[in-house]
C-alpha positions in Angstrom: 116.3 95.3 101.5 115.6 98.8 101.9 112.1 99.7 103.2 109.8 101.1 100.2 106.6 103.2 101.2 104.0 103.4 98.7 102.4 106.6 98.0 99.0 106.0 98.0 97.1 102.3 98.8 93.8 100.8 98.7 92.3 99.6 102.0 88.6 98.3 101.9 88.3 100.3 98.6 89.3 103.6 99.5 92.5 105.3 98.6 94.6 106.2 100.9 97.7 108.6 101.5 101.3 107.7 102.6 101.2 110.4 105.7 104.6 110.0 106.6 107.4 107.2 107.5 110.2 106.8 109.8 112.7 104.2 111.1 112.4 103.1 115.0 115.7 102.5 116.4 116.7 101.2 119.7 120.1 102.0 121.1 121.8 102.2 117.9 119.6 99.4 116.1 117.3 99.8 113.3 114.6 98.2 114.1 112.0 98.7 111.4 110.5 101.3 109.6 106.8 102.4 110.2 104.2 104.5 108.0 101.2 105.8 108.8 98.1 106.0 105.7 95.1 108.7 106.0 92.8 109.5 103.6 94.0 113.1 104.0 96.9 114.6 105.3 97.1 115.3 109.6 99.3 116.9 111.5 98.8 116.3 114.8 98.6 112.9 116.9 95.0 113.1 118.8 93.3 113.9 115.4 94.9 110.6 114.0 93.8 108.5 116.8 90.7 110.0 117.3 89.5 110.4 113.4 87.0 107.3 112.7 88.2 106.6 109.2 89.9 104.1 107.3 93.5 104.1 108.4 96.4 101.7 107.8 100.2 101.3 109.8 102.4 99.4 107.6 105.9 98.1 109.2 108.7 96.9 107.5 111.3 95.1 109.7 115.1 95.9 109.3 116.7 94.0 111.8 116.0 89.6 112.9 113.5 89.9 115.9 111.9 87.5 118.1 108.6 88.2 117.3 107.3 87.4 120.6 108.9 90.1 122.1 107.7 92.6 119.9 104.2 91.6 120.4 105.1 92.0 124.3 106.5 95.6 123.2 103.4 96.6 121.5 101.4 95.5 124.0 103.4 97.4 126.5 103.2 100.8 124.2 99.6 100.4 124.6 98.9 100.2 127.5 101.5 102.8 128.6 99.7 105.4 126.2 96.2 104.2 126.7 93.4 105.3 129.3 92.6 102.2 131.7 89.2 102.1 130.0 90.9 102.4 126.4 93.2 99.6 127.5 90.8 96.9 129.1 88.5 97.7 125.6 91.4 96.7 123.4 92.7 93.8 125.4 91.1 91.2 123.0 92.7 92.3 120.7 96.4 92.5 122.3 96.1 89.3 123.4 95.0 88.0 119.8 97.8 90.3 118.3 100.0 88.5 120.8 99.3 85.2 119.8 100.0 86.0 116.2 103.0 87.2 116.9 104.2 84.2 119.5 103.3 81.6 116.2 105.2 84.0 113.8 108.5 83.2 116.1 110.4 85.6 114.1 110.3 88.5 112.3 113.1 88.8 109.8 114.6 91.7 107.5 112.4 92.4 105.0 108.9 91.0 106.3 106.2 93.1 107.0 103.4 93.5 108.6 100.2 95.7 107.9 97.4 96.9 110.2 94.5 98.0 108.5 91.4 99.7 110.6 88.0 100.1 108.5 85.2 102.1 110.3 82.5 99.1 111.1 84.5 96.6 110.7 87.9 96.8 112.6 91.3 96.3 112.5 93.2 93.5 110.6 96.6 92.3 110.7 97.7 91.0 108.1 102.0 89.5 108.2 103.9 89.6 104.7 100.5 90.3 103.1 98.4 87.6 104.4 95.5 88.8 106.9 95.2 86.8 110.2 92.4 84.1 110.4 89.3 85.0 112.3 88.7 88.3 110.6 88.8 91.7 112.2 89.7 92.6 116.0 86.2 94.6 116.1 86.8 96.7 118.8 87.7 100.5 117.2 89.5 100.6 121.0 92.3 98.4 120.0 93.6 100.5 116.9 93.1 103.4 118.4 95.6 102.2 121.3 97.6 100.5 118.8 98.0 104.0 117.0 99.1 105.7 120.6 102.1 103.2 120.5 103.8 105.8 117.7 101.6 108.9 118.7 100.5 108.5 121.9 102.3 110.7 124.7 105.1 108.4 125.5 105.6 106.8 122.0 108.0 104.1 121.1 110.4 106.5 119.4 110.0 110.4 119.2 112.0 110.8 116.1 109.5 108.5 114.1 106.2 110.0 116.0 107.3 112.9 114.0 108.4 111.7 111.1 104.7 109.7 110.6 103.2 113.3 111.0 105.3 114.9 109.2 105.2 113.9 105.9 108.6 112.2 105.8 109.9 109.2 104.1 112.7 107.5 105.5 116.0 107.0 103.9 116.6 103.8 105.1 120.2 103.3 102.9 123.7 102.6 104.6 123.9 105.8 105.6 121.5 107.9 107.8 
């Protein structure tokens, strides 16, 4: 099915905005569709990443994907886009991400996954809806890393970098 964005959502009780959306595509693949939730509107990428508020990155798979290798993916985006410091903070939390994602198997069209960050608390994952045990990766590090991924300086996919800043909501139909 196509990807659907809400508007606005509720993380830890506060409302949040749908800041913009966009499909990442690989060769000629699309491979899901990402969007990024603020509590206000930004623009620019270092103000997301740096803003200590409640934040949320909601991805919505479009094509079958061994979900191992997207965890190895992510984990590669962050630490290509993150400080050596950054990167050895948020490590934990990769590796916990990573585990998730080697149980999971596969990701299939249609499933989701949601990464919520709550100042204090920290980041949780949560796959078709359904948080990960263990609670929170605590570390504000590993979102912040996991953000650079989409808007760090070498992000995953330009287009969608822009797109999540932007404003924009994909069109994720038969036809581009």
């Amino acid at each position: 099915g196509a990807a659907k964005f809400d508007a606005k959502v509720e993380v830890g009780g506060q409302q949040l905005l749908l800041n913009g959306a966009g499909i990442r595509t690989k060769l000629v693949f699309k491979v899901y569709a990402a969007g990024l939730y603020l509590p206000k509107h930004m623009t620019q990428a270092q103000e997301v990443v740096g803003a200590n508020v409640t934040r949320r990155i909601h991805v919505h798979m479009l094509r079958d994907i061994d979900a191992k290798e997207l965890g190895k993916l992510f984990t590669a985006g962050m630490e290509k886009n993150a400080s050596r410091e950054e990167f050895a903070k948020a490590l934990g939390g990769a590796i916990r991400m990573g585990e998730l994602f080697a149980e999971k198997k596969r990701l299939t069209p249609g499933e989701t996954f949601t990464l919520d960050y709550i100042p204090g608390s920290g980041t949780t994952i949560s796959i078709n809806g359904k948080p990960i045990a263990g609670g929170p990766i605590r570390e504000p590090e590993f979102f912040s890393a996991l953000l650079k991924i989409w808007l760090g300086g070498d992000p995953a996919d330009r287009s969608l970098k822009e797109a999540m800043l932007a404003g924009k909501i994909p069109a994720t139909g038969a036809k581009d």
